[in-house]
C-alpha positions as CSV (number, residue, x, y, z in Angstrom):
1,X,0.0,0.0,0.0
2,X,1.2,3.6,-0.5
3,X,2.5,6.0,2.0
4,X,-0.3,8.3,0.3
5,X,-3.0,6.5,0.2
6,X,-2.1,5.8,3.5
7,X,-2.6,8.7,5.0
8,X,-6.3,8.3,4.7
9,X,-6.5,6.6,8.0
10,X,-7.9,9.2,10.7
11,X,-9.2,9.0,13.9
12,X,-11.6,11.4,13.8
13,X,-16.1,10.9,13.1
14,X,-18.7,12.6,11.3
15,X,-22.1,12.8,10.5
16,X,-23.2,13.1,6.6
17,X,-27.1,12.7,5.5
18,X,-27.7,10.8,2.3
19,X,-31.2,10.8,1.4
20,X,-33.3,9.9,4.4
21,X,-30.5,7.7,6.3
22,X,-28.0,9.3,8.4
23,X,-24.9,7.9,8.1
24,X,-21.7,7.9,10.3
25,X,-18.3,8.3,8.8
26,X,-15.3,6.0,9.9
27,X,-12.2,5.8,9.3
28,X,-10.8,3.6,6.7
29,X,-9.0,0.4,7.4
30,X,-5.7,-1.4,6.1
31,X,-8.0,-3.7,3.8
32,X,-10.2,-1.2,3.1
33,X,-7.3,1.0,1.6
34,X,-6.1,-2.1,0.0
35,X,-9.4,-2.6,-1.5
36,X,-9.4,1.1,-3.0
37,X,-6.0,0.8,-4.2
38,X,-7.4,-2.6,-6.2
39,X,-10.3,-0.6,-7.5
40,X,-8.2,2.3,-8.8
41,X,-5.6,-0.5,-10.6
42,X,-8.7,-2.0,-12.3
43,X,-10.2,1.4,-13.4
44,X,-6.9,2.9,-14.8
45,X,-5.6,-0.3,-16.5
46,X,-9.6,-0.4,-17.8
47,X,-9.4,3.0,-18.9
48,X,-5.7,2.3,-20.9
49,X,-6.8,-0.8,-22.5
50,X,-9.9,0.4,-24.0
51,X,-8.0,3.8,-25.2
52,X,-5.0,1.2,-26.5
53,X,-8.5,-0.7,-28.5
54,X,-9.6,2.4,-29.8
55,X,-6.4,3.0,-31.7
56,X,-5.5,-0.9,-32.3
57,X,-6.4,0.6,-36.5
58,X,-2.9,2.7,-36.6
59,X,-1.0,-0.7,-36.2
60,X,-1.2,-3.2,-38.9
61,X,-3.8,-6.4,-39.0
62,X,-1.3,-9.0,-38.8
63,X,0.1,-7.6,-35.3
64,X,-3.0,-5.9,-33.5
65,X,-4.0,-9.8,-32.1
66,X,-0.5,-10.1,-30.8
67,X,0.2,-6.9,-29.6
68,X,-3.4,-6.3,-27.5
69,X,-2.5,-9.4,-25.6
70,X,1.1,-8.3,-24.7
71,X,-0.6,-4.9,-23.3
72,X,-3.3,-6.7,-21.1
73,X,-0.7,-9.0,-19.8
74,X,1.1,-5.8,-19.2
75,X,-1.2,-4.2,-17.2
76,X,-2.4,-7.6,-15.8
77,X,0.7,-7.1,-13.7
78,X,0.6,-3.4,-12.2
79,X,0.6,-2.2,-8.8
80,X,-0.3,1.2,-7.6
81,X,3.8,1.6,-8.0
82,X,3.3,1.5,-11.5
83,X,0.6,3.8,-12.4
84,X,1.9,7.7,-13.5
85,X,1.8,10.6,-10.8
86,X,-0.8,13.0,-11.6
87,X,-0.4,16.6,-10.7
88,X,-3.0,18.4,-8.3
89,X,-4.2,21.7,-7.0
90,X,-3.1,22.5,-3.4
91,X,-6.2,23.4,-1.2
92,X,-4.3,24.6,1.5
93,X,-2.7,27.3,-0.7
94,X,-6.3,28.4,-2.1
95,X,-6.6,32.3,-1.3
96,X,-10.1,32.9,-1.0
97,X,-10.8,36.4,-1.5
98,X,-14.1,38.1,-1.1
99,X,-14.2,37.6,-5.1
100,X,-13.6,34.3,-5.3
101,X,-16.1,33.4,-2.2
102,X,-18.9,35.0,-4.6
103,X,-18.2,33.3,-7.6
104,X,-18.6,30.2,-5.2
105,X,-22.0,31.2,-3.4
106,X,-23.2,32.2,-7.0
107,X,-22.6,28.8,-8.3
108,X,-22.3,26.6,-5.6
109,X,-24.4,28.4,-3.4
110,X,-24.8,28.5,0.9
111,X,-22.4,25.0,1.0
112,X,-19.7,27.2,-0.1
113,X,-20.1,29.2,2.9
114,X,-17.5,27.0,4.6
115,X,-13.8,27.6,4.1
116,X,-12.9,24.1,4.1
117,X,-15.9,22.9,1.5
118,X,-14.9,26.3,-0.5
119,X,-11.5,25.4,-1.1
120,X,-12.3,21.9,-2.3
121,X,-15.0,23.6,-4.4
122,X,-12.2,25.7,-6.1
123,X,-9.9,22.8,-7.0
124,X,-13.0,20.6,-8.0
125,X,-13.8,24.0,-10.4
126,X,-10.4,24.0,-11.6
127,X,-10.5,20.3,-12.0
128,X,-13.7,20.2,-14.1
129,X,-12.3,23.3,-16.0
130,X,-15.4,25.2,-14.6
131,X,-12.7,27.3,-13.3
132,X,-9.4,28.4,-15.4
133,X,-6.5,29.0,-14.0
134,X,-6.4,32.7,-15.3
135,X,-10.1,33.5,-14.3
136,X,-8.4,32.0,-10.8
137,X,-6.0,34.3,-10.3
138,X,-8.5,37.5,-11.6
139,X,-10.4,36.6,-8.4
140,X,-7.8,35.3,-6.4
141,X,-4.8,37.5,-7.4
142,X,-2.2,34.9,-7.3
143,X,-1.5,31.5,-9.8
144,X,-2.6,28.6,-8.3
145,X,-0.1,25.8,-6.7
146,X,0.2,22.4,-8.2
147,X,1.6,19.5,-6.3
148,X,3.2,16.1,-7.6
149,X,0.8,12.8,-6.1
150,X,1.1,9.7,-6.7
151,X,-2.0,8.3,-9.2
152,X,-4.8,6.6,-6.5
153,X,-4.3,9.9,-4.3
154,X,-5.7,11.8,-7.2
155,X,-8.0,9.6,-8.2
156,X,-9.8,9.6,-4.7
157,X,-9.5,12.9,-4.3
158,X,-10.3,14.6,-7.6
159,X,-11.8,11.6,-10.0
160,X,-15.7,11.2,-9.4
161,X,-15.3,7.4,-9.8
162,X,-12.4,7.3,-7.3
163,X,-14.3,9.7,-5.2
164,X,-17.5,7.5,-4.9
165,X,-15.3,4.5,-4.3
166,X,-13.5,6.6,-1.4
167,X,-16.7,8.0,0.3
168,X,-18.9,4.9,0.1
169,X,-16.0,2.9,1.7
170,X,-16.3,5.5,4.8
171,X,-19.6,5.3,4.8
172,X,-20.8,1.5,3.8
173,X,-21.5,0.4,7.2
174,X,-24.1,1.9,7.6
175,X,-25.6,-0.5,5.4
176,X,-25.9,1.8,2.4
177,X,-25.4,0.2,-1.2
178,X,-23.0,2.1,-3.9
179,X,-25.9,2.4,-6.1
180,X,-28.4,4.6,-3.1
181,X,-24.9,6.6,-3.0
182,X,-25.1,7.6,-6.7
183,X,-28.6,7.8,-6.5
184,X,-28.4,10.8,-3.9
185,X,-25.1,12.4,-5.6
186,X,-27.2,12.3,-9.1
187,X,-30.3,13.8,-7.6
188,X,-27.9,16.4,-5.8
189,X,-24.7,16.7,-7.6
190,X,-23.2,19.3,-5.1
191,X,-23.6,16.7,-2.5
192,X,-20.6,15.0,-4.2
193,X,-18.8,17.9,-2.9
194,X,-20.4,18.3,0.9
195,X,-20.1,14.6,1.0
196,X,-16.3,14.1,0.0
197,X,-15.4,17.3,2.2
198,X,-16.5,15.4,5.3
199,X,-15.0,12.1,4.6
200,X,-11.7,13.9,4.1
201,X,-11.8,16.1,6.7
202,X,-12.1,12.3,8.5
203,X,-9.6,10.9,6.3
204,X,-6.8,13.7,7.5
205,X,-5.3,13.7,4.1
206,X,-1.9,15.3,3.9
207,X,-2.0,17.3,1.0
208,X,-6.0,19.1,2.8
209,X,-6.9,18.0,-1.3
């Protein structure tokens, strides 16, 4: 397991609502982490295989048989070791100015009245190119800070799949099924946001992303 994705263990509780259930969130455990570090190798190597498909026509028909099967038993054999670093935005550096907290309330409305859920709501922007990085720094007044992670940090952190994976881990004790998850988060999309907020203020994640 990674250092990283290690750091997701907390000690820390909170309450979220989803739907009508109130749920508690834990922390993670050491096969729980294991178990998102799976998930993440399956969706990336999924994600690279069907984009290697896709262009299997720029290689010639005698080879494309042979070559597809030397890439899945390629990525048959990755670890979370092997998968590229990604680069994020740095929540912790976020300078939220009286500018950029209204261009938050006018789109994100009351949630982003915490500092906490409005800095993730800023990288999430950024992310989802909602947000550029020069209409950033017109509100902000300063660039915003990137930071080197390793690949299942981002992708539990800024990739919706990753994300649901993440929070529904936190929260599946409760006896709440993935699918009532994504049934609240696609009724209320923000909730993504208030949601994963809470399970990482839990989590304790270094990087506050």
């Amino acid at each position: 397991m990674s250092d990283e994705l290690a750091r997701a263990v907390g000690a820390k509780s909170a309450t979220i609502q989803i739907g009508d259930k109130e749920c508690t969130v834990r922390p993670l455990s050491i096969r729980e982490l294991l178990e998102i570090e799976r998930e993440c190798i399956k969706s990336y190597r999924r994600e690279f295989l069907t984009t290697f498909s896709e262009n299997m026509d720029l290689l010639p028909k005698e080879v494309r048989d042979k070559v597809m099967i030397e890439k899945m038993n390629e990525a048959g054999r990755w670890d979370v070791d092997d998968l590229p670093k990604k680069y994020i935005y740095d929540a912790r550096k976020i300078n939220l100015t009286p500018e950029l907290k209204a261009w938050l309330i006018s789109n994100y409305g009351a949630m982003a009245e915490d500092e906490e859920v409005a800095k993730r709501l800023v990288v999430s922007s950024m992310n989802q190119m909602e947000l550029s990085e020069q209409e950033y720094k017109e509100l902000a007044g300063t660039i915003p800070t990137k930071l080197e992670v390793g690949y299942a940090n981002w992708w539990i952190t800024e990739d919706k799949e990753g994300q649901v994976v993440f929070i529904w881990m936190a929260i599946k004790h409760n006896n709440i099924t993935k699918d009532k998850l994504l049934e609240a988060i696609s009724e209320n999309p923000s909730l993504l946001y208030e949601i994963s907020s809470e399970v990482h203020m839990v989590s304790a994640s270094k990087l506050g992303n």
